[in-house]
Backbone as numpy.savetxt, mean C-alpha at the origin, in Angstrom:
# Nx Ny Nz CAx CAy CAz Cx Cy Cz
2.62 -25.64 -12.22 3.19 -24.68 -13.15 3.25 -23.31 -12.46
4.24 -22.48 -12.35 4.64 -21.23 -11.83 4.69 -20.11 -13.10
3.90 -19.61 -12.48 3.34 -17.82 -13.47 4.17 -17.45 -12.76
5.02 -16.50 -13.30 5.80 -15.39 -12.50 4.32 -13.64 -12.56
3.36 -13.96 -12.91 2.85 -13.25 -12.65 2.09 -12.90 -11.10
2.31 -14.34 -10.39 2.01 -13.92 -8.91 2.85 -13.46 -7.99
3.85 -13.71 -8.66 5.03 -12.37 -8.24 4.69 -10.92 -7.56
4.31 -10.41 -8.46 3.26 -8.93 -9.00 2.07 -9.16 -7.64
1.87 -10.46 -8.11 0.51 -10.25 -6.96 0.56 -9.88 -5.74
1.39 -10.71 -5.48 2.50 -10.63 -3.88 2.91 -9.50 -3.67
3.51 -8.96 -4.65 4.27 -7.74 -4.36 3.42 -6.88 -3.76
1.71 -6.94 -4.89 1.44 -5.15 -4.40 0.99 -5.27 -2.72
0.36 -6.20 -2.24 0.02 -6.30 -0.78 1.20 -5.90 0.24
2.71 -6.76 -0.71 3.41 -6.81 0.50 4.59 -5.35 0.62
4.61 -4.66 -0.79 5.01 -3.19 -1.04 3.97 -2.26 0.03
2.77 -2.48 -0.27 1.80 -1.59 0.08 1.53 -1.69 1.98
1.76 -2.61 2.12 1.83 -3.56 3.79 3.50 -2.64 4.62
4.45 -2.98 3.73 5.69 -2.51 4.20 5.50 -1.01 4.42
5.19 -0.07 3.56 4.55 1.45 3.30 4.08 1.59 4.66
2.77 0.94 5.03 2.09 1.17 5.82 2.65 0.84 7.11
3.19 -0.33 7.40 4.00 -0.61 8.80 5.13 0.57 8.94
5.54 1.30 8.27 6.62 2.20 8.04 5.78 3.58 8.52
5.20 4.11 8.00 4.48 5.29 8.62 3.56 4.78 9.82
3.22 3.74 10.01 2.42 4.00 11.29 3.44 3.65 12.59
4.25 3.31 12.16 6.15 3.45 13.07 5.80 4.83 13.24
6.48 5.96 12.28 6.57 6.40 12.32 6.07 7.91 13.34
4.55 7.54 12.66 3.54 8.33 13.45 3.80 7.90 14.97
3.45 6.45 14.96 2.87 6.09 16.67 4.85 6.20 17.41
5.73 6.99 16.67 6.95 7.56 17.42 6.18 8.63 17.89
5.97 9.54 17.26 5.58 10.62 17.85 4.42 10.95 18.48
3.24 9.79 18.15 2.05 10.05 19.15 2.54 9.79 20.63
3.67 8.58 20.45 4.06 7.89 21.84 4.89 9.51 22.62
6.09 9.94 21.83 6.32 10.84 22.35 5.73 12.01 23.01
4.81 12.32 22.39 3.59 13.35 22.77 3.00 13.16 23.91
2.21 11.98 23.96 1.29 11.69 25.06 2.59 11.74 26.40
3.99 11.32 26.31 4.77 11.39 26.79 4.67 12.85 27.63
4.94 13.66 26.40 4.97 15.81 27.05 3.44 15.55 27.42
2.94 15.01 27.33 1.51 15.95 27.75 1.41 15.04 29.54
1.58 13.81 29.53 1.59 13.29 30.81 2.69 13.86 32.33
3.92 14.04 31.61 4.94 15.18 32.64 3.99 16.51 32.90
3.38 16.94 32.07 2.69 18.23 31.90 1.14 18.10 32.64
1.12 16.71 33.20 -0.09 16.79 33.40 -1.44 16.86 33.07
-1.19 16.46 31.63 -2.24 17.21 30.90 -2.62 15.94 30.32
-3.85 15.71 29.66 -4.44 14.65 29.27 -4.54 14.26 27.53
-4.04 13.14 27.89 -3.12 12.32 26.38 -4.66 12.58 25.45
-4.38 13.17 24.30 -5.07 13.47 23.51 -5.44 12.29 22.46
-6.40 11.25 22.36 -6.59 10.14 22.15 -6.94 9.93 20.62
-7.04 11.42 19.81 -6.93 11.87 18.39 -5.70 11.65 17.98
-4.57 11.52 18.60 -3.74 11.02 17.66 -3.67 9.36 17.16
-4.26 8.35 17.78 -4.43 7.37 17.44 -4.97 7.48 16.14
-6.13 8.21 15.77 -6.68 8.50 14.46 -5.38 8.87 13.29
-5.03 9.84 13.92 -3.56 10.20 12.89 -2.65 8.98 12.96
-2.67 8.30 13.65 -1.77 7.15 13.37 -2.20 6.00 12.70
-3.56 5.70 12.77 -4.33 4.62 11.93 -4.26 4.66 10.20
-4.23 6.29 9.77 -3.97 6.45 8.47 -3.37 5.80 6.94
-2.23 5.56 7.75 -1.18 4.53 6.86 -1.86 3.06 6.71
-2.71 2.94 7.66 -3.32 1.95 7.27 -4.07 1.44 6.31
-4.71 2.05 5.86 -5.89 2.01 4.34 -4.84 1.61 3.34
-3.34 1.48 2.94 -2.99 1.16 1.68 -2.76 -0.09 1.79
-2.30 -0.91 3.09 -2.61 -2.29 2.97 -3.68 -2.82 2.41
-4.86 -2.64 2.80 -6.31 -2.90 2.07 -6.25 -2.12 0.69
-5.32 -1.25 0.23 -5.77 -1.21 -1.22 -5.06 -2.15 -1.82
-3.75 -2.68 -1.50 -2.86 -3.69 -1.75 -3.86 -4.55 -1.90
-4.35 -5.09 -0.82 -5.34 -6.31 -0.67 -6.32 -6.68 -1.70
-6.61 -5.47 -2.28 -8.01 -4.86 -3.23 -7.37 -5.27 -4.65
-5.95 -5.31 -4.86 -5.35 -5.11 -6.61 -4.81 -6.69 -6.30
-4.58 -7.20 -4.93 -4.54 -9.16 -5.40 -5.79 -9.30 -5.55
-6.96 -9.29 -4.81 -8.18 -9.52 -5.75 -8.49 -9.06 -7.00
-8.34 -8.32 -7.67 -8.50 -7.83 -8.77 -7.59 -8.38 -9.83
-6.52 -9.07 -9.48 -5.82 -9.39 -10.20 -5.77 -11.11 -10.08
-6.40 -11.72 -9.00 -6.50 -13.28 -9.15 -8.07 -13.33 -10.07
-8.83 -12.38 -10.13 -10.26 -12.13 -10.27 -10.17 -12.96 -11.78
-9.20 -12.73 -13.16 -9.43 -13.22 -14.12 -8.27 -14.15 -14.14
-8.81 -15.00 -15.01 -7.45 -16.54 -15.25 -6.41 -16.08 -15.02
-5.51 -16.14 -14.34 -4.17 -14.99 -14.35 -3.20 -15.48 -15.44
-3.15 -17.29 -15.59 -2.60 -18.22 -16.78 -2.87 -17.05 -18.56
-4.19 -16.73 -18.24 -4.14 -16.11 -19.69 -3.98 -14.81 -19.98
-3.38 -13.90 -18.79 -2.99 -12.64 -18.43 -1.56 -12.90 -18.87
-1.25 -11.51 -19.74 0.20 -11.52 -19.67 0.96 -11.32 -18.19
1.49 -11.89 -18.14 2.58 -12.06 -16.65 3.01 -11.05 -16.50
3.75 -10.87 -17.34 4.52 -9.19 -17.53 3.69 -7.96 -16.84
2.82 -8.11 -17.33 1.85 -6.57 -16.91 1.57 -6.80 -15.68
0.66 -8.00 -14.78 0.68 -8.08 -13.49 1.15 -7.92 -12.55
2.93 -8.30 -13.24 3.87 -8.15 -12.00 4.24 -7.02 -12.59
4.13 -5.92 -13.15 4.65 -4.30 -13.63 3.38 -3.99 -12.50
1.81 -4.47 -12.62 0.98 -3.58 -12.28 1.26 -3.91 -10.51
1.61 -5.03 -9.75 1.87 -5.61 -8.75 2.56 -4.47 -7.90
3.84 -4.69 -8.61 5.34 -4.16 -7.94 5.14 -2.96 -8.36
4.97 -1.85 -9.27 4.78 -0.48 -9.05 3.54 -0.05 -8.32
2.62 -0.65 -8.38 0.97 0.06 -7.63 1.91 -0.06 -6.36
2.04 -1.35 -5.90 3.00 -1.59 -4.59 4.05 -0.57 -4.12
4.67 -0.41 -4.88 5.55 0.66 -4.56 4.78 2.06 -4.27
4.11 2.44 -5.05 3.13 3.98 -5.19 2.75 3.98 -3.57
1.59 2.85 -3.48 0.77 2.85 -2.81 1.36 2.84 -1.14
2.96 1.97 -0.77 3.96 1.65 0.12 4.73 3.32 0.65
4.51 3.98 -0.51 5.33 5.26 -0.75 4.17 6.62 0.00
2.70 6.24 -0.50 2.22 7.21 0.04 1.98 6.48 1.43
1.81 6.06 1.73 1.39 5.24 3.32 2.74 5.94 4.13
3.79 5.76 3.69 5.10 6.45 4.19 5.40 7.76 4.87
4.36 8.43 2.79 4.69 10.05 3.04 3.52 10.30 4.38
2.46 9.84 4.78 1.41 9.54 4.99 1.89 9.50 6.67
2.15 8.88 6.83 2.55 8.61 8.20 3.52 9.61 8.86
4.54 10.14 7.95 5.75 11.71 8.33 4.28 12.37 8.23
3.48 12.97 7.97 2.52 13.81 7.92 1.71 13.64 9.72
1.90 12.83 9.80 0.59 12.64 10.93 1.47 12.51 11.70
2.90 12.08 11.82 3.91 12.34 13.16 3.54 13.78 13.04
3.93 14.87 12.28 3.99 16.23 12.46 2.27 16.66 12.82
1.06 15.86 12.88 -0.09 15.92 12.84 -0.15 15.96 14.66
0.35 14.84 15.01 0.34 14.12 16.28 1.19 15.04 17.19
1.93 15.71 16.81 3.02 16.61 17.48 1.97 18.24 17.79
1.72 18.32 16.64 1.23 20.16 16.70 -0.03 19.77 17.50
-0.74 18.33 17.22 -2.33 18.41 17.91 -2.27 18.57 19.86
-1.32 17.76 19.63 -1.03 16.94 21.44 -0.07 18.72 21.73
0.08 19.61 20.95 0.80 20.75 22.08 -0.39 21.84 21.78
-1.13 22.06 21.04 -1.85 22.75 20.71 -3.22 22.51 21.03
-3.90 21.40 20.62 -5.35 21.01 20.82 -6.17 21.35 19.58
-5.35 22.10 19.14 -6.44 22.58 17.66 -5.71 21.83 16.23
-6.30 22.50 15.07 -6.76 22.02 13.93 -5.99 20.39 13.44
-7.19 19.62 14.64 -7.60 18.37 13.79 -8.17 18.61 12.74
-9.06 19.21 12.57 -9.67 18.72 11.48 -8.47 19.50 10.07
-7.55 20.44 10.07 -6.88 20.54 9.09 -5.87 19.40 8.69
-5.50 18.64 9.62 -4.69 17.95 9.65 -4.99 16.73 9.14
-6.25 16.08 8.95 -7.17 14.87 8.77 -7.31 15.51 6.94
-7.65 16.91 6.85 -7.69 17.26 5.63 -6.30 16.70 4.43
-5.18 17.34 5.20 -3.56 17.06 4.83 -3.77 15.33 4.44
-3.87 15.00 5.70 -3.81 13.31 5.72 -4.56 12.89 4.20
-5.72 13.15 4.25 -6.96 12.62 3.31 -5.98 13.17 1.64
-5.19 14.26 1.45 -4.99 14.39 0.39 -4.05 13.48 -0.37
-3.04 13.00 1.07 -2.10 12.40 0.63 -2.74 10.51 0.49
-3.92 10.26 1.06 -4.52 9.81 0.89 -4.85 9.12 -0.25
-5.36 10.34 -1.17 -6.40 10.05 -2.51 -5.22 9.81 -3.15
-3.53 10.15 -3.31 -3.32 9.86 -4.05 -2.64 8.12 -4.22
-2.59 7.13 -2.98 -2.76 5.76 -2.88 -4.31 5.42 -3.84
-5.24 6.05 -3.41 -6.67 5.38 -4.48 -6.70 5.96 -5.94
-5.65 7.27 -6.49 -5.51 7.27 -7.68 -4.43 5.59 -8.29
-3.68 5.57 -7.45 -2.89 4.39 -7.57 -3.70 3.36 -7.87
-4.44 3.09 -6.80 -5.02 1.66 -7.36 -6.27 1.51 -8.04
-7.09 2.70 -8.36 -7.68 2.58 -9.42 -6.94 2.36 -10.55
-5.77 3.23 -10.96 -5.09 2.85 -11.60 -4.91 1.52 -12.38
-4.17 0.98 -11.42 -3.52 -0.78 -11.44 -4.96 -1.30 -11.18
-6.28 -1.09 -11.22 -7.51 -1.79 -11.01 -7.54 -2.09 -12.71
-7.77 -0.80 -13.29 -7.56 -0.64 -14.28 -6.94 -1.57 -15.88
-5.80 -0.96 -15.16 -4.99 -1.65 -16.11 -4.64 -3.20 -16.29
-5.14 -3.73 -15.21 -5.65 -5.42 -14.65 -6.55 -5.63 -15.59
-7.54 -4.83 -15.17 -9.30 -5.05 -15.95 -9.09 -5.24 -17.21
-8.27 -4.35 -17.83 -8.23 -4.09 -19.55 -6.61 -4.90 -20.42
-6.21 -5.88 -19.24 -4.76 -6.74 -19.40 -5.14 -7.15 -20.89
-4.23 -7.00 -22.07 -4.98 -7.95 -23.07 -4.72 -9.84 -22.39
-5.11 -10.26 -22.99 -6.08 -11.81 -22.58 -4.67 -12.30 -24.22
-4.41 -13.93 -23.48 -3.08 -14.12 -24.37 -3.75 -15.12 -25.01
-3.46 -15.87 -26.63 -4.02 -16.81 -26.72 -3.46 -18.23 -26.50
-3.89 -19.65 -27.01 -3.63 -20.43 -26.11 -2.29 -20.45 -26.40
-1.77 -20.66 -27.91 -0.43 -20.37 -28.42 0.75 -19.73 -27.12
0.69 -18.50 -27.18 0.64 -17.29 -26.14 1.17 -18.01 -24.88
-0.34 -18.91 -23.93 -0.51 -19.27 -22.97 0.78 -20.35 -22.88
1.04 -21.41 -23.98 2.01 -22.28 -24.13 2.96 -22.20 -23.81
3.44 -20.85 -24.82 4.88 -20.44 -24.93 5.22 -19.98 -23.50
4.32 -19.60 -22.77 4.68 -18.82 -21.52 4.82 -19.80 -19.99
4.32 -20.94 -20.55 3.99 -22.19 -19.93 5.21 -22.84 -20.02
5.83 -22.84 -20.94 7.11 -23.57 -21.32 8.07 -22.98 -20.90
8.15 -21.92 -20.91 9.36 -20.91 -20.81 9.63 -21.18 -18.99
7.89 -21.03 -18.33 8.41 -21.18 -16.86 8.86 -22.29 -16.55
8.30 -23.31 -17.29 8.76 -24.79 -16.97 10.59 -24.62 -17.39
10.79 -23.86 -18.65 12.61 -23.54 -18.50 13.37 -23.11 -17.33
12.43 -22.43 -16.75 13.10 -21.47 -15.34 13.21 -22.34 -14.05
11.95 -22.67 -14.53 11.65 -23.66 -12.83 12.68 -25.12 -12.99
12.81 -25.34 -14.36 14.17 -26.95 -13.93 15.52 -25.79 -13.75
15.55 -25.06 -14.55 17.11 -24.08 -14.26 17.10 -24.19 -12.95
16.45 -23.44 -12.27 16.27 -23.16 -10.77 16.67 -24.09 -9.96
15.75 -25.56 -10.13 15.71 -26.46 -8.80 17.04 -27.38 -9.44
């Protein structure tokens, strides 16, 4: 039997996964470029931008964090609906800051590798855009945790309906 609620599930890892492969592109363009000017220049590849480029990484693992949280209760007696709403938008949020996240730390990776100074403002920047991926998935932690619960009636009708989709389909 097919829940279209693992839909949702899928999504938020693989929204939040895409986000993140996207800014750390992004970044490790310009760390690559950098270490680039600093090696013609003679000068020694500043190995802090790897840090600025790792960043985008943490929203995959929050992705990772809202399919556990969301296989965590019967998912059969979860409305479907809300999972794949909480799935595919946390996914999106979370895909979106990893993004903005990564343009931040290219421009992080650029000013550090010509300058040498304020890492640590820049890790600050990073961290803000940060918190707002873990407002996200507390969020969708959330709203998982407190899904109303369907009854078996409920569970039936929703059982049947996929069994409508799934002969349409094949």
């Amino acid at each position: 039997m097919f829940n279209f609620g693992y839909l949702g599930v899928a999504a938020s890892l693989a929204l939040a996964a895409f986000g993140s492969a996207m800014g750390i592109g992004v970044a490790g363009q310009a760390a690559i470029g950098a270490w680039k000017k600093s090696y013609q220049q003679n000068k020694a590849a500043p190995f802090m931008l790897v840090v600025y480029c790792g960043f985008p990484l943490s929203q995959t693992l929050y992705g990772f964090v809202l399919i556990l949280a969301s296989l965590l209760p019967n998912i059969s007696v979860v409305d479907p609906w809300l999972i794949t709403a909480a799935g595919i938008f946390g996914g999106i949020g979370m895909g979106a800051s990893a993004y903005a996240q990564g343009k931040a730390a290219a421009c992080a990776c650029d000013a550090y590798a010509e300058t040498g100074k304020g890492g640590a403002n820049y890790i600050i920047v990073l961290g803000m855009i940060e918190t707002v991926a873990i407002f996200i998935m507390a969020l969708m932690l959330t709203v998982v945790a407190q899904a109303p619960r369907l009854d078996a009636a409920a569970v039936e009708a929703v059982e049947t309906a996929a069994l409508t989709v799934s002969s349409f389909l094949s």
